[in-house]
C-alpha positions, 0 to 999 in steps of 0.5 A: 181830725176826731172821727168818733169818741169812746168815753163816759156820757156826762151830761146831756142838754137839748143841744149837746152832750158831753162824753168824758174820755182820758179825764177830757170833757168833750162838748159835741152838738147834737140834735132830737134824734140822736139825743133820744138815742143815747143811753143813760148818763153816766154810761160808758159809749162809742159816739161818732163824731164829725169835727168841723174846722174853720179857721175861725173856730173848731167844733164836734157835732155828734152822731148816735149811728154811722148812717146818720153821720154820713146823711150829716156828711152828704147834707152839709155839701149842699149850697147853703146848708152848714152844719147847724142846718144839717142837724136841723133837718135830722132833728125830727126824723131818724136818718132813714126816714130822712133819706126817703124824703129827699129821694121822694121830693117830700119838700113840706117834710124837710122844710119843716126843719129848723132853719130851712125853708122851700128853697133850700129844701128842693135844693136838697133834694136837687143835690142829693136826689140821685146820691142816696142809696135806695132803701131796703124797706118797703117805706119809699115811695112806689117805683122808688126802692120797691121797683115799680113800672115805668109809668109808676115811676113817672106818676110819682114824678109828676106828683112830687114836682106838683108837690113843689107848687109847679102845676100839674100840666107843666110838670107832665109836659117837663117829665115827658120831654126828659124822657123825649129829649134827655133820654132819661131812664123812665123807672127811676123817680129820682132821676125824673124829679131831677131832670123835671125840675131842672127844666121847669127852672130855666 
């Protein structure tokens, strides 16, 4: 398995680029982010590279920085997500911002990508919620990564699932039952926003 490339970038297009190592050309898809983020062609670079393997086909998909490989790594395990749509949703957002996204529920924000649509963003957001580490600047939500309080916390929760189109009245009802009933920790949106929407899909 090829976990990165150090070589020549030759050529860049809007999909891939092609990075010469050892007198070998190798072609790896990228997308917006990682495209405005590479030097010059013609200079000497270290791309980190995912290879994807079916058993139909091989293919390279590169990355400009290791977070942004890992983001790539964690989205392809959601159901439905493969790597074309991964890189889709970090097309037009770098990994960080990314990242908040999906820990905040900002369900519009991802499903502006290309290739995903409602479901399968709150999908996203359901599997990898609580799988992010927080972040360590101050762009997350209140009570998200800058430990807010407890009804903080459940505020935002509410807002994000109103924010999937459940209505608000539902949405307090299934946060506080979770907190009655599952015993979930009432400072962590994440783990609220999970829990709420698990119960409002039954």
């Amino acid at each position: 398995m090829i976990a990165y490339l150090k070589g020549v970038l030759t050529e860049k297009h809007a999909g891939h680029v092609v990075i010469e190592c050892g007198g070998v050309g190798y072609m790896a898809g990228v997308r917006g982010y990682t495209l405005s983020a590479l030097p010059p062609t013609g200079t000497e670079m270290r791309m980190e590279i995912y290879h994807h393997r079916t058993e139909a086909d091989e293919k390279l998909f590169g990355f400009a920085e290791e977070e942004e490989k890992r983001l790539f790594e964690k989205l392809i395990t959601v159901k439905g997500v493969g790597p074309k749509v991964a890189l889709g949703v970090l097309s037009g957002m770098s990994p960080k911002r990314v990242a908040d996204a999906i820990r905040s529920a900002q369900v519009k924000a991802l499903s502006a990508a290309p290739g995903i649509g409602k479901k399968t963003a709150e999908r996203i957001v359901l599997e990898l919620a609580d799988k992010l580490p927080a972040g360590d600047s101050g762009s997350g939500r209140a009570g998200e990564s800058r430990g807010g309080t407890g009804s903080d916390a459940v505020n935002e929760a509410v807002s994000a699932l109103e924010a999937l189109g459940y209505k608000r009245s539902a949405a307090e009802k299934a946060v506080q039952d979770c907190l009655k009933e599952d015993g979930v920790n009432e400072s962590r949106v994440q783990d609220l926003i999970k829990a709420g929407l698990q119960r409002l899909s039954r």
